[in-house]
The first five atom37 places (N, CA, C, CB, O) and aatype in JSON, in Angstrom:
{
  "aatype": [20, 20, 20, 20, 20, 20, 20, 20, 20, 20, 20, 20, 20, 20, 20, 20, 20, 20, 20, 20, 20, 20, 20, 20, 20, 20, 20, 20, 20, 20, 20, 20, 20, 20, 20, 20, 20, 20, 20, 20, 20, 20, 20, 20, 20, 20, 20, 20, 20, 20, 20, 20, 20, 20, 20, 20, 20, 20, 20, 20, 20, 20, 20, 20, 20, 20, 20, 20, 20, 20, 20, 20, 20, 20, 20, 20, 20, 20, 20, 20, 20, 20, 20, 20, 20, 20, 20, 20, 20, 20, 20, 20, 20, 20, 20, 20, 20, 20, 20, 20, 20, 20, 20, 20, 20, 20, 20, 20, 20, 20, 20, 20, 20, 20, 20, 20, 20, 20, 20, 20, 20, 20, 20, 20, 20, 20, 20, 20, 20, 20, 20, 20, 20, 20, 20, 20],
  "atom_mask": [
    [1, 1, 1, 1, 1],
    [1, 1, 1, 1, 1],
    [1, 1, 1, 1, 1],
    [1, 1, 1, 1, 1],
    [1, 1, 1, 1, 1],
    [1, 1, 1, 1, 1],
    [1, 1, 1, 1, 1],
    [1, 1, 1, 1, 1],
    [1, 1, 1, 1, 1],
    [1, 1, 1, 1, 1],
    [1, 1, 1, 1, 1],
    [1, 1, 1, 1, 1],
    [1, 1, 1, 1, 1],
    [1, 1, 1, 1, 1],
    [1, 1, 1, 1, 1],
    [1, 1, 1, 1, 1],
    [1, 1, 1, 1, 1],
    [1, 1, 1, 1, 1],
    [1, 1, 1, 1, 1],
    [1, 1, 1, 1, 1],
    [1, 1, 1, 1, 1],
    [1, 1, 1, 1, 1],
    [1, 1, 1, 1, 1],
    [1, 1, 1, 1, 1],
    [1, 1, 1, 1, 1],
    [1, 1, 1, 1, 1],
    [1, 1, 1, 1, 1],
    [1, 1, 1, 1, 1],
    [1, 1, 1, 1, 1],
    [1, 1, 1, 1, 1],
    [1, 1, 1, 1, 1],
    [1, 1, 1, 1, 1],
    [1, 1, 1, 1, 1],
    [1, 1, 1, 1, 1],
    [1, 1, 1, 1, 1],
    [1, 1, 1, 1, 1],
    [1, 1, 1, 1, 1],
    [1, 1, 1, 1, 1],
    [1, 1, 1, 1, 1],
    [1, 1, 1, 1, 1],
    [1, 1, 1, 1, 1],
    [1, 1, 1, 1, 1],
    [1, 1, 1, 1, 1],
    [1, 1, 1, 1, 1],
    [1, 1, 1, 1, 1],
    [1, 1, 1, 1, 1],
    [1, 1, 1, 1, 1],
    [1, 1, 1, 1, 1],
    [1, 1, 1, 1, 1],
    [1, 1, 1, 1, 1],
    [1, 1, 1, 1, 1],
    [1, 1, 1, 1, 1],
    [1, 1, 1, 1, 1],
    [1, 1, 1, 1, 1],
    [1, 1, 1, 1, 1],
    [1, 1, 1, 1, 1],
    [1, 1, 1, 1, 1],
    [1, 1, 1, 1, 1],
    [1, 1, 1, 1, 1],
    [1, 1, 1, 1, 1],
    [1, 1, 1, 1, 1],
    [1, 1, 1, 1, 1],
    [1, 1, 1, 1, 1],
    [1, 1, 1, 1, 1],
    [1, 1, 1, 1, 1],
    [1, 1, 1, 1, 1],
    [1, 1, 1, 1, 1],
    [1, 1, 1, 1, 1],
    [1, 1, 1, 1, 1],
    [1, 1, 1, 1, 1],
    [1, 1, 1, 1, 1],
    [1, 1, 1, 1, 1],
    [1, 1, 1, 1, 1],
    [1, 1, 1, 1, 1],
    [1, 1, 1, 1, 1],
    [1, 1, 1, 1, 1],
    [1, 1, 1, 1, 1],
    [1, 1, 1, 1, 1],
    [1, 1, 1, 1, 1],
    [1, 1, 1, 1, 1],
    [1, 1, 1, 1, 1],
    [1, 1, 1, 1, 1],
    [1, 1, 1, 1, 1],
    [1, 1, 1, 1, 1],
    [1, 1, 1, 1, 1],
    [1, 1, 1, 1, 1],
    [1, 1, 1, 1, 1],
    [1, 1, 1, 1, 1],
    [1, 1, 1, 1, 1],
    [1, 1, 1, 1, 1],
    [1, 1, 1, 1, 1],
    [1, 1, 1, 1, 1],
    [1, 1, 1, 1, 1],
    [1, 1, 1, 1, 1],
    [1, 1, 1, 1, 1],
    [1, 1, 1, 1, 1],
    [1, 1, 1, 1, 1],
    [1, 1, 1, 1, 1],
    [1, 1, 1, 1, 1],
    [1, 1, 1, 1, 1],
    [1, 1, 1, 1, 1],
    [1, 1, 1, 1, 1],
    [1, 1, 1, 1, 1],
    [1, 1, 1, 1, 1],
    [1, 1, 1, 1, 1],
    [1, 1, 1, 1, 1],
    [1, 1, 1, 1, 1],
    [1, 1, 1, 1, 1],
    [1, 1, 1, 1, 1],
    [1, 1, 1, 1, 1],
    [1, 1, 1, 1, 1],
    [1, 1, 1, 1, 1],
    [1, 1, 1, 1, 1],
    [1, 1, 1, 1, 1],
    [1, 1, 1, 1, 1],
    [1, 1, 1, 1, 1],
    [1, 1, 1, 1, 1],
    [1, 1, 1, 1, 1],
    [1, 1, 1, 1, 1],
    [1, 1, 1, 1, 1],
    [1, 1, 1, 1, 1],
    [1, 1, 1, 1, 1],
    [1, 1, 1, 1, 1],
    [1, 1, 1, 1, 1],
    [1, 1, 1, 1, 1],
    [1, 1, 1, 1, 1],
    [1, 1, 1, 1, 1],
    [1, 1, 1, 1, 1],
    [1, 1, 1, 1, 1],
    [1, 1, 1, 1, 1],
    [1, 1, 1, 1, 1],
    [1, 1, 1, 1, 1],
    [1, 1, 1, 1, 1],
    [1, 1, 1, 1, 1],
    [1, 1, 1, 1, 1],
    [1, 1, 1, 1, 1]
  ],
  "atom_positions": [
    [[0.83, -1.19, 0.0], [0.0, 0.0, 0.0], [0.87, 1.25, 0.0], [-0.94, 0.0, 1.21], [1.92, 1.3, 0.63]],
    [[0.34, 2.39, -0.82], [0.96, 3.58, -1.18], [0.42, 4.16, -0.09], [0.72, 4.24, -2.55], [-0.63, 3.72, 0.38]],
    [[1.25, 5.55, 0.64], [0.77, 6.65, 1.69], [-0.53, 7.01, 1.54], [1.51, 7.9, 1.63], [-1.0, 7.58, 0.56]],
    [[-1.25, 6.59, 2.79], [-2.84, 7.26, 2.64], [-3.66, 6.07, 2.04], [-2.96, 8.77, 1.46], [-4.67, 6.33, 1.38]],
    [[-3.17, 4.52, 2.29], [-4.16, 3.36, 1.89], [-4.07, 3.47, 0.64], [-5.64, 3.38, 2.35], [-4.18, 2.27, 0.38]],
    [[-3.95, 4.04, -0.52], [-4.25, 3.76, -1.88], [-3.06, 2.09, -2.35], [-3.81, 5.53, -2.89], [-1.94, 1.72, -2.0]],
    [[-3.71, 1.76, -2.9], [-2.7, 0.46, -3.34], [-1.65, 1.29, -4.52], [-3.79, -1.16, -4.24], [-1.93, 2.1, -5.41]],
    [[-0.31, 0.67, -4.05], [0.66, 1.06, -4.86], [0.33, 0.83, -6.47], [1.86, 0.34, -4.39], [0.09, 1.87, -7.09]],
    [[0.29, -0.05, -7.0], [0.1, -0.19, -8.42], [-0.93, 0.52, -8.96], [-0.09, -1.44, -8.77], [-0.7, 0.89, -10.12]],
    [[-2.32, 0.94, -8.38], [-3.27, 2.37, -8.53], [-2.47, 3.61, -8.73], [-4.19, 2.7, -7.15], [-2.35, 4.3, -9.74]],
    [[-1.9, 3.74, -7.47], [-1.19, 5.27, -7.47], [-0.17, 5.01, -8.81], [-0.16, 5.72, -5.72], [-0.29, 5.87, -9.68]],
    [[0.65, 4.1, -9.03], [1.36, 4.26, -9.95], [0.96, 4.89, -11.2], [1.74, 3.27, -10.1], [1.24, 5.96, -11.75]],
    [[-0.11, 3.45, -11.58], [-1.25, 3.65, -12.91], [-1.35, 5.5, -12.86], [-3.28, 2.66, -12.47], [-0.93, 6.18, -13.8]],
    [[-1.74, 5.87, -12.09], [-2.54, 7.56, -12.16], [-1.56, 8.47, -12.36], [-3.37, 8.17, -10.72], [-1.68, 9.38, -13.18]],
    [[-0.38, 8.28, -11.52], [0.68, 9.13, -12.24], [0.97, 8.97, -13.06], [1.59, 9.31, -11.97], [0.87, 9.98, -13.76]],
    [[1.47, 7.93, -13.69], [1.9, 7.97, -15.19], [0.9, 8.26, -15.89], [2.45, 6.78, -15.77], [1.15, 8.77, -16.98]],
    [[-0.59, 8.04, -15.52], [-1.29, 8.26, -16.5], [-1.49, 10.0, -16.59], [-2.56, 7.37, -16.33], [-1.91, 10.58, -17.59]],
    [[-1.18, 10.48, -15.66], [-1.43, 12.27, -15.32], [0.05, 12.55, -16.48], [-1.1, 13.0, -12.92], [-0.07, 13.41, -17.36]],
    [[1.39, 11.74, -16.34], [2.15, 12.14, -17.18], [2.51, 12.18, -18.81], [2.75, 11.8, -16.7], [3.35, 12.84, -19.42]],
    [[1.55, 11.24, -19.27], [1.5, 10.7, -20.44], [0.22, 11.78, -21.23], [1.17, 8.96, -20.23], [0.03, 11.87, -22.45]],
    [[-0.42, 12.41, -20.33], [-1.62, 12.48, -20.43], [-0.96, 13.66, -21.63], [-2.67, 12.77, -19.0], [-1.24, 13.3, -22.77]],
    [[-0.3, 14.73, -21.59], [-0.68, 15.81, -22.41], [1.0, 15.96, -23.62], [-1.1, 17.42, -21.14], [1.54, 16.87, -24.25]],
    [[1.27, 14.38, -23.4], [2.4, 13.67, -24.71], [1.54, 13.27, -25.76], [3.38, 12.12, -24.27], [0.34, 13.46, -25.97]],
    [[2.52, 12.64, -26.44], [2.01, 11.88, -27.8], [2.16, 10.11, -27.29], [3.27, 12.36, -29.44], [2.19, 9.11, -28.01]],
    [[2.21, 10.2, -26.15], [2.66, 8.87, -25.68], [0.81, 8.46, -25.32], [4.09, 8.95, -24.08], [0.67, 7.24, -25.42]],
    [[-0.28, 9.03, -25.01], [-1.45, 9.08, -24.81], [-2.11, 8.24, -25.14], [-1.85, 9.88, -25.11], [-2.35, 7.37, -24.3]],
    [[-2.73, 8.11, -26.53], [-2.72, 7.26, -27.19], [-2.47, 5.38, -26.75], [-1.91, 7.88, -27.93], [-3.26, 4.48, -26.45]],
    [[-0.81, 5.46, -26.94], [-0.83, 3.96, -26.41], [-0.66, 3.85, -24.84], [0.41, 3.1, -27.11], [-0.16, 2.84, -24.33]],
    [[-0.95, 4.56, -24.35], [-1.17, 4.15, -23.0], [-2.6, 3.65, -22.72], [-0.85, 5.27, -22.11], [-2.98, 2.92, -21.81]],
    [[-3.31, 4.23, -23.77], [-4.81, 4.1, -23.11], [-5.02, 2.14, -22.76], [-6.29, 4.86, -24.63], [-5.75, 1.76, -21.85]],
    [[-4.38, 1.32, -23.5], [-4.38, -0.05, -23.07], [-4.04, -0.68, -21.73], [-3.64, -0.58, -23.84], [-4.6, -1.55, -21.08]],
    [[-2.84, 0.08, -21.51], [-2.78, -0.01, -20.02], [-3.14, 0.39, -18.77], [-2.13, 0.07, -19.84], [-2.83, 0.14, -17.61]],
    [[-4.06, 1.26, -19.51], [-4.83, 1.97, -18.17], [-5.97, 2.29, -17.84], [-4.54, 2.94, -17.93], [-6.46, 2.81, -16.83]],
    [[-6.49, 1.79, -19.13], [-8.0, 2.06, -18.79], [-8.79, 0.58, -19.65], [-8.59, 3.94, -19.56], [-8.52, 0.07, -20.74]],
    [[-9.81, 0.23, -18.61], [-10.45, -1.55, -19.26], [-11.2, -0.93, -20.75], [-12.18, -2.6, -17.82], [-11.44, 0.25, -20.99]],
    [[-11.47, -2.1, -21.61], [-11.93, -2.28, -22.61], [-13.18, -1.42, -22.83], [-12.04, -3.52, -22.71], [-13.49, -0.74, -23.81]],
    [[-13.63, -1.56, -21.99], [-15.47, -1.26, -21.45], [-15.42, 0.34, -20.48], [-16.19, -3.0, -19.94], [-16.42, 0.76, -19.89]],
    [[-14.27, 0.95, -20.47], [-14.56, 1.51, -19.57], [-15.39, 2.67, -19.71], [-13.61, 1.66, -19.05], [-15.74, 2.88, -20.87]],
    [[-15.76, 3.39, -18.94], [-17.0, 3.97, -18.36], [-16.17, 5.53, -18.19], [-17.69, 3.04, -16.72], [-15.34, 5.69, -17.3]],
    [[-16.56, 6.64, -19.19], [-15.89, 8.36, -19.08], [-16.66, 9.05, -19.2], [-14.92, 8.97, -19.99], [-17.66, 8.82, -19.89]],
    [[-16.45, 10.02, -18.62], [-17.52, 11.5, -18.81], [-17.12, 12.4, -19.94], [-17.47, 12.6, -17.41], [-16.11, 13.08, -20.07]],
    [[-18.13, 12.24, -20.73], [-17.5, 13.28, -21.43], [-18.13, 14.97, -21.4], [-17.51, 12.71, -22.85], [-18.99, 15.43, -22.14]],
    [[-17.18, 15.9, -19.97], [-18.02, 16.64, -19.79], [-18.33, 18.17, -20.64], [-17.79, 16.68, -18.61], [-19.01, 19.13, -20.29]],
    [[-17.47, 17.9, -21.98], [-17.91, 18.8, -22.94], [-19.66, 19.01, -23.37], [-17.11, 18.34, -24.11], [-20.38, 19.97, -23.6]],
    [[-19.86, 17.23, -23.3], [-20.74, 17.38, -23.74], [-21.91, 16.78, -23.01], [-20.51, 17.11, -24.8], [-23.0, 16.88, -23.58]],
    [[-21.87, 16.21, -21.95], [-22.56, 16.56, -20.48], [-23.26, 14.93, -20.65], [-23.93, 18.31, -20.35], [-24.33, 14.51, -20.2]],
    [[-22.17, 14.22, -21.49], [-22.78, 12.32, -21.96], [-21.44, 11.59, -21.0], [-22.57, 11.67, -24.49], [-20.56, 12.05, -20.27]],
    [[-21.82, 10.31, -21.41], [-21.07, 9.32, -21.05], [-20.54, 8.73, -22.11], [-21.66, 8.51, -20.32], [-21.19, 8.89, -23.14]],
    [[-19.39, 7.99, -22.2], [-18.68, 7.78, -23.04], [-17.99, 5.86, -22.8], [-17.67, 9.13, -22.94], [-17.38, 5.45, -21.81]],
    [[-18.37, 5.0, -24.1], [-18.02, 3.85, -23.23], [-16.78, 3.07, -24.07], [-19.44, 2.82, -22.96], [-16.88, 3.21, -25.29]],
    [[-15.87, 2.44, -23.72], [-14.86, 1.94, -24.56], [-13.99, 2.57, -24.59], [-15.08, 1.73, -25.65], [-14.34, 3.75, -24.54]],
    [[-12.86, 2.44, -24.67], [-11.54, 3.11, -25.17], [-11.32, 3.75, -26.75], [-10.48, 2.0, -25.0], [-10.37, 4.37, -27.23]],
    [[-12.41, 3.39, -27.24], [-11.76, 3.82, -28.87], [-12.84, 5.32, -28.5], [-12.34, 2.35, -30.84], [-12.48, 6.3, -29.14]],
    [[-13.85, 5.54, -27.73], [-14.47, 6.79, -27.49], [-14.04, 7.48, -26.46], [-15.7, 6.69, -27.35], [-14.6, 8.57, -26.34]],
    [[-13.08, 7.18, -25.53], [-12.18, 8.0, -24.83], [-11.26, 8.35, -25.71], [-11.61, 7.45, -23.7], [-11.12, 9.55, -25.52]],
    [[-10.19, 7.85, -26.99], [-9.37, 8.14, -27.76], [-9.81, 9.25, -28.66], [-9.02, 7.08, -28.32], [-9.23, 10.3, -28.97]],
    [[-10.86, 8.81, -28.97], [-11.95, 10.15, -29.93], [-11.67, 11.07, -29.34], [-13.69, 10.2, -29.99], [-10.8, 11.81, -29.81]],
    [[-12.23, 11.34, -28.2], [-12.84, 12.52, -27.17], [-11.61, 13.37, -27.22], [-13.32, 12.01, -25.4], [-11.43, 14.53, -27.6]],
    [[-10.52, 12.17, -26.56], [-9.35, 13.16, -26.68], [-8.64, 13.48, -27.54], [-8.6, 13.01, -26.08], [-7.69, 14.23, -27.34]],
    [[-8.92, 12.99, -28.68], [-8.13, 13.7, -29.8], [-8.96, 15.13, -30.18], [-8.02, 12.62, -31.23], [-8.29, 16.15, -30.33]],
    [[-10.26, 15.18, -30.29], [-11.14, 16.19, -30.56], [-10.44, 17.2, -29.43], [-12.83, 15.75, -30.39], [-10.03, 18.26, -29.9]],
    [[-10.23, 16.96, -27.74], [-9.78, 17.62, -26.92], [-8.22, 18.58, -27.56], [-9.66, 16.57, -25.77], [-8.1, 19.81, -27.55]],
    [[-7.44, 17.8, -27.94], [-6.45, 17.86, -28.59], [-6.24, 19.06, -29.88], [-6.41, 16.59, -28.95], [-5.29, 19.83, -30.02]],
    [[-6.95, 18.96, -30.37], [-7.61, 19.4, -32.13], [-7.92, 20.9, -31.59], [-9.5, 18.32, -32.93], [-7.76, 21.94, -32.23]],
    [[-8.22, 20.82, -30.74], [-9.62, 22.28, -30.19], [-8.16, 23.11, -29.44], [-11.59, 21.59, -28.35], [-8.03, 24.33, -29.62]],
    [[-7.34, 22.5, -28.79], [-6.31, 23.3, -28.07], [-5.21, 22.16, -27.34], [-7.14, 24.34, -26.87], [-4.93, 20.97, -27.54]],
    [[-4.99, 22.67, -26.89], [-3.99, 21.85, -26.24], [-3.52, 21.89, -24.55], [-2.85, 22.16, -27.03], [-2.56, 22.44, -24.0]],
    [[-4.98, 20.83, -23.88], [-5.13, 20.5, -22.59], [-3.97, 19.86, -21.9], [-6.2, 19.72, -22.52], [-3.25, 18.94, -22.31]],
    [[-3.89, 20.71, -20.43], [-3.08, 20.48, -19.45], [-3.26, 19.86, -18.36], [-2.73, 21.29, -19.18], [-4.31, 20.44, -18.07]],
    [[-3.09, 19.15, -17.49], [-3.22, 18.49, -16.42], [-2.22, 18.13, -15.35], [-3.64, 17.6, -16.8], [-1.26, 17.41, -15.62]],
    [[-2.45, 18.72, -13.91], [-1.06, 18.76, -12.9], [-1.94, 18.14, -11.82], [-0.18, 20.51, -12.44], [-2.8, 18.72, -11.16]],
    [[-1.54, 16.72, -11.76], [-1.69, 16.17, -10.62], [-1.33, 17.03, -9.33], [-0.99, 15.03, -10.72], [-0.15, 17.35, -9.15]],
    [[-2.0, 17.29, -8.71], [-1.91, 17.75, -7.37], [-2.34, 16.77, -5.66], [-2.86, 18.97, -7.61], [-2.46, 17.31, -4.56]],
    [[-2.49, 15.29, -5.94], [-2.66, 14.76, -4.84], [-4.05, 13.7, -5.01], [-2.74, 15.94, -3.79], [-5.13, 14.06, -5.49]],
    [[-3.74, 12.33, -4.47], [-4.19, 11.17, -4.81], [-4.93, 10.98, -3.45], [-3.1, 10.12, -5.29], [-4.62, 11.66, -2.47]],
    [[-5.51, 10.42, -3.43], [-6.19, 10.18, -1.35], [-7.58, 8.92, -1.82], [-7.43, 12.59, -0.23], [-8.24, 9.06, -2.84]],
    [[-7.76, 7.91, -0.97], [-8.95, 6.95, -1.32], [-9.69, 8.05, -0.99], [-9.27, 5.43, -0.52], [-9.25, 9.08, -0.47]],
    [[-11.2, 7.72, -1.4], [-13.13, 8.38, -1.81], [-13.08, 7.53, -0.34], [-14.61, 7.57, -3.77], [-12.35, 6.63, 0.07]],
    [[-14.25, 8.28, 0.24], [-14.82, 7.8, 1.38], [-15.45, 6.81, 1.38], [-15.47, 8.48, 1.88], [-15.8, 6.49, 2.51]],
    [[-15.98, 5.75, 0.13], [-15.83, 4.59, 0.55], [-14.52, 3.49, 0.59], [-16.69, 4.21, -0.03], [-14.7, 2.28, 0.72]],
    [[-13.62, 3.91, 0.5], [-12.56, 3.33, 0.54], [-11.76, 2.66, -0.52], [-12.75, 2.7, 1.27], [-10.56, 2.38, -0.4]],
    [[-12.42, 2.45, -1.45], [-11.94, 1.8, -3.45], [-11.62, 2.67, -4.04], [-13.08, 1.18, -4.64], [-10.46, 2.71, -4.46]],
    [[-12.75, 3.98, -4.34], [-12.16, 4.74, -5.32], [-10.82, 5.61, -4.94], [-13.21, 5.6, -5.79], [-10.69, 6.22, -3.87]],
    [[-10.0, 5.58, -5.82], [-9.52, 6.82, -5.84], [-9.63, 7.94, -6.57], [-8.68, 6.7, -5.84], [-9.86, 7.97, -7.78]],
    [[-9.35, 9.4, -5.44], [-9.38, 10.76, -6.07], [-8.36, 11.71, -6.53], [-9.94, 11.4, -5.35], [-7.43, 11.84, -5.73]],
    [[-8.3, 12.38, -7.53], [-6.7, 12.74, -8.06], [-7.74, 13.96, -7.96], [-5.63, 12.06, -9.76], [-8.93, 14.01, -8.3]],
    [[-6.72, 15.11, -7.28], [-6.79, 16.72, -7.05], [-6.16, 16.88, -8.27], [-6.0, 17.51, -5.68], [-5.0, 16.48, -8.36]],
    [[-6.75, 17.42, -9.29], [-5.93, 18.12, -10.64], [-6.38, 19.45, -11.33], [-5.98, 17.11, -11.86], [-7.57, 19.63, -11.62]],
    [[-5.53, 20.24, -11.54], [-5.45, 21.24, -11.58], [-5.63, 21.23, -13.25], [-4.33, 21.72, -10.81], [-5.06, 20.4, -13.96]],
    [[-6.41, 22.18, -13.72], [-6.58, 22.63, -15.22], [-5.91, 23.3, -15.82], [-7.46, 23.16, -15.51], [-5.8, 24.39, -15.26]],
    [[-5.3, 23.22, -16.85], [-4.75, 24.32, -17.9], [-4.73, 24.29, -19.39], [-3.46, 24.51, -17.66], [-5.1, 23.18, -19.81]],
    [[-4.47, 25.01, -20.2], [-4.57, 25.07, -21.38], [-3.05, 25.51, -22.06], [-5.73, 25.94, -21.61], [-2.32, 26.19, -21.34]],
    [[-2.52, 25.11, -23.56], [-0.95, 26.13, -23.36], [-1.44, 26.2, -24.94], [1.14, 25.3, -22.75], [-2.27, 25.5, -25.51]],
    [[-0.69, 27.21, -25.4], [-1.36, 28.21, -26.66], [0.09, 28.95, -26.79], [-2.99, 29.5, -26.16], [0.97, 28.84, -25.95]],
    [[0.16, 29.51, -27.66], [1.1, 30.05, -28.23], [2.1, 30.93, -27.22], [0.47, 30.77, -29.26], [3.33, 30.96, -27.26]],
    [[1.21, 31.63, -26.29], [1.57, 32.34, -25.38], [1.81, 31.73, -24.0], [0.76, 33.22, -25.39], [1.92, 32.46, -23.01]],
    [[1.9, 30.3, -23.91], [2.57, 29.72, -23.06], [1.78, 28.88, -21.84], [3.37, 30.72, -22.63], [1.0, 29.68, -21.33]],
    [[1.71, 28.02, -21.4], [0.62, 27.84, -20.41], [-0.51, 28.32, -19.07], [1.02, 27.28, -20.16], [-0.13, 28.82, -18.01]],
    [[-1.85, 28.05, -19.4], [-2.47, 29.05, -18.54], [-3.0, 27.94, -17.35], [-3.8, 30.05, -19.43], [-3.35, 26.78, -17.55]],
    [[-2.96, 28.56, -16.21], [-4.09, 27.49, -15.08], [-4.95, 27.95, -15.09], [-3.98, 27.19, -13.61], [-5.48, 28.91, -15.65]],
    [[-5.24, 27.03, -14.19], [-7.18, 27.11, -14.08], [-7.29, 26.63, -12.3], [-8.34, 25.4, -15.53], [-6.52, 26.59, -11.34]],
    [[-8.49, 26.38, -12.52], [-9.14, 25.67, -10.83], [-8.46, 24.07, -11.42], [-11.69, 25.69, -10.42], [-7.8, 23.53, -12.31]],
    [[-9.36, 23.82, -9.92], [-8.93, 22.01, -9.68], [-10.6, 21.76, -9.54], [-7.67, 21.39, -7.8], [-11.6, 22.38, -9.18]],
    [[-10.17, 20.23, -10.16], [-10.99, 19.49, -9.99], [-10.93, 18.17, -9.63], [-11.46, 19.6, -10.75], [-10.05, 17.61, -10.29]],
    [[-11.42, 17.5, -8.95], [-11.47, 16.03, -8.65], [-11.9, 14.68, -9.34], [-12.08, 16.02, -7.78], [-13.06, 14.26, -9.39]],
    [[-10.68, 14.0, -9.91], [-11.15, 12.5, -10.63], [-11.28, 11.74, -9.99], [-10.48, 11.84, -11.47], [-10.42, 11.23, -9.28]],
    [[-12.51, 11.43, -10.09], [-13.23, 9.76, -9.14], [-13.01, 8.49, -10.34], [-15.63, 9.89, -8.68], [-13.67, 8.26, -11.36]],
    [[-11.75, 7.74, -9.72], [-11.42, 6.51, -10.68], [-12.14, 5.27, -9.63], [-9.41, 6.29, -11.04], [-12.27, 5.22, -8.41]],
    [[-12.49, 4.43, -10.59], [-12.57, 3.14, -9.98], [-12.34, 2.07, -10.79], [-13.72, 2.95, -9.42], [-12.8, 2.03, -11.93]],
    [[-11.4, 0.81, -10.12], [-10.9, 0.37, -10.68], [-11.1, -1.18, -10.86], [-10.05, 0.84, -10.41], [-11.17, -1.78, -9.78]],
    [[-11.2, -1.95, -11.99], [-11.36, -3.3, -12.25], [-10.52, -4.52, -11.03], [-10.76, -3.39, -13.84], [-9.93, -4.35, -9.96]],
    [[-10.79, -5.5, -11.7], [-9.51, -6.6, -10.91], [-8.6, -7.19, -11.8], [-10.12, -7.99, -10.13], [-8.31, -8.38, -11.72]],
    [[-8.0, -6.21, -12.89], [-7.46, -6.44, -13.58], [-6.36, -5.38, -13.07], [-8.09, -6.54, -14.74], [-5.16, -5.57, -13.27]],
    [[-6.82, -4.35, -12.46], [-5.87, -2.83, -12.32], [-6.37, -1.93, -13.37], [-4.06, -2.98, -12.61], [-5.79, -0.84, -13.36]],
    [[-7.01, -2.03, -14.01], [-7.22, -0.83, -15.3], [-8.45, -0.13, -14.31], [-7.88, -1.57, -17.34], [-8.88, -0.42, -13.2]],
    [[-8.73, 0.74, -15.12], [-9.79, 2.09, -14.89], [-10.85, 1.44, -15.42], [-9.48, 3.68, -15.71], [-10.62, 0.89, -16.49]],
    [[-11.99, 1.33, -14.97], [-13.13, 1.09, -15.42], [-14.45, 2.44, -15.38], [-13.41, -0.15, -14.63], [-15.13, 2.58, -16.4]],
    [[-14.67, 3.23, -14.32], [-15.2, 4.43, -15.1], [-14.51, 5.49, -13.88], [-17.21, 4.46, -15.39], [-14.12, 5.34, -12.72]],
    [[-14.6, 6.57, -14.77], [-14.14, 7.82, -13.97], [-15.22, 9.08, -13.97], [-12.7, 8.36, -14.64], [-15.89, 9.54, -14.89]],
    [[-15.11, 9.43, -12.66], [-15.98, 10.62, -12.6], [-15.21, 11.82, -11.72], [-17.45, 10.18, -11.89], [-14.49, 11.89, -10.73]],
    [[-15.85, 12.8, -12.81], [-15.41, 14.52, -12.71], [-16.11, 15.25, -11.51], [-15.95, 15.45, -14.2], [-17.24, 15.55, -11.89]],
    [[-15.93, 15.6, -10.39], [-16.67, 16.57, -9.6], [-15.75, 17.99, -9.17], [-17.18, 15.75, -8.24], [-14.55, 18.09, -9.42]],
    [[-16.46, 18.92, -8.57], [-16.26, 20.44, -8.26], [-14.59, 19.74, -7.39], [-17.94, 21.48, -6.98], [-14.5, 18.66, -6.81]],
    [[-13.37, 20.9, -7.62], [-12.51, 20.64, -7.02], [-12.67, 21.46, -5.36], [-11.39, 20.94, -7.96], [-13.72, 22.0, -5.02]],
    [[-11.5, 21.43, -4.53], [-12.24, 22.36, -3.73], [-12.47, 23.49, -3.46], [-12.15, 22.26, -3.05], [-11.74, 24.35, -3.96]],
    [[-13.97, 24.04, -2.26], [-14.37, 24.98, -2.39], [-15.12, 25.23, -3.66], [-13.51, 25.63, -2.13], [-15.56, 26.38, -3.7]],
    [[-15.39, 24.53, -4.66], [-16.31, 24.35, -5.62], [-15.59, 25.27, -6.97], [-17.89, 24.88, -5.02], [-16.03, 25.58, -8.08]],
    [[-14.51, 25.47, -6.4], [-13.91, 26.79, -7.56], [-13.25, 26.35, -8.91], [-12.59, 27.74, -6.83], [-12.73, 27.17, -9.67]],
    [[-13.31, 24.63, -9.23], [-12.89, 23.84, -10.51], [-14.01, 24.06, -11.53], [-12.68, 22.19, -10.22], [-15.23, 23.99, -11.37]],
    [[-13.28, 24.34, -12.63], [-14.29, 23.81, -13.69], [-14.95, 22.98, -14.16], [-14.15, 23.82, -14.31], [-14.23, 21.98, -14.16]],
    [[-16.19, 22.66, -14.71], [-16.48, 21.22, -15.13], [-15.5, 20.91, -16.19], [-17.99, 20.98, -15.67], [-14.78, 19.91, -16.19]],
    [[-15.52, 21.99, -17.23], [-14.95, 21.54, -18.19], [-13.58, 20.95, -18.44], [-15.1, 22.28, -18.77], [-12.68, 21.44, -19.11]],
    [[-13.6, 19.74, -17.73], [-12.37, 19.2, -17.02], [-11.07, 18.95, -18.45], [-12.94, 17.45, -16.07], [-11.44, 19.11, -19.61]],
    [[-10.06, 18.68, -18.23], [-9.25, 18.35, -19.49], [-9.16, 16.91, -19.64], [-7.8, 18.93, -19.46], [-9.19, 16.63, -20.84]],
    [[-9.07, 15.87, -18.89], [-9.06, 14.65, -18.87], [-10.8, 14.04, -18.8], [-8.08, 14.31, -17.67], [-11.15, 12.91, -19.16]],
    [[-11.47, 14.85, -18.37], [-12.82, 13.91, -18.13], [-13.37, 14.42, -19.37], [-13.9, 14.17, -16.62], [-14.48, 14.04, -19.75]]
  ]
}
C-alpha cells in the first residue's frame, strides 16, 4: 500500500497516466490503463462515453480544439474506501505559453485487472474547478 491506503500499483497507474496524459505517448497508453469497457464522462458534452476507442476520440477532438493540461496535485482513497481521487489542476498552453485554471477532482474506480473502469469529474475544492475538465 501507497501513503494514505491507496494500493501502490493504482497510485502508480494515475501518475503515469497524469504524465502521459498531455504527450504523444497518450494514445498507447490508453491499453494499459483504462479496461476495454470503460465507463468516461465526457463533460464537454454533459454524456457518457463507453470503450476506449471513445475516450481516444474525445481526446483527440480535446487535442484538435487546443492543447489540454493536467497537474496532478494529490491522490487520497473516496470515502468509501476503493475509489480513488486525483486533485488536478486545469490548464490550457497556446502560443503564449501555459495558462491554469481551478482544480478538480477525478473519481477513478478500478477493475480486478488494475485498469480504470469508469471515472468521474466533480467540483474541485471549495467548488472553484471547472467542469470543463481536461481529462474527463
Amino acid at each position: 500500500m501507497a501513503a494514505g491506503g491507496i494500493p501502490t500499483a493504482r497510485e502508480a497507474l494515475l501518475r503515469r497516466m497524469y504524465e502521459v496524459f498531455s504527450t504523444d505517448e497518450r494514445d498507447a497508453f490508453i491499453p494499459r490503463c483504462l479496461a476495454p469497457d470503460v465507463d468516461w464522462p465526457n463533460v464537454l458534452d454533459g454524456v457518457r462515453l463507453h470503450g476506449r476507442d471513445e475516450v481516444r476520440a474525445y481526446w483527440a477532438r480535446q487535442f484538435a480544439a487546443g492543447h489540454p493540461l493536467v497537474r496532478l496535485e494529490g491522490l487520497r482513497l473516496d470515502g468509501d474506501g476503493e475509489a480513488v481521487v486525483a486533485t488536478v489542476r486545469q490548464g490550457m498552453r497556446d502560443g503564449d505559453g501555459e495558462h491554469w485554471g481551478g482544480t478538480v477532482e477525478h473519481v477513478y474506480r478500478f477493475g480486478g485487472d488494475g485498469l480504470v473502469t469508469r471515472m468521474d469529474v466533480r467540483p474541485g475544492l471549495g467548488g472553484r474547478g471547472s467542469r470543463r475538465g481536461t481529462t474527463g
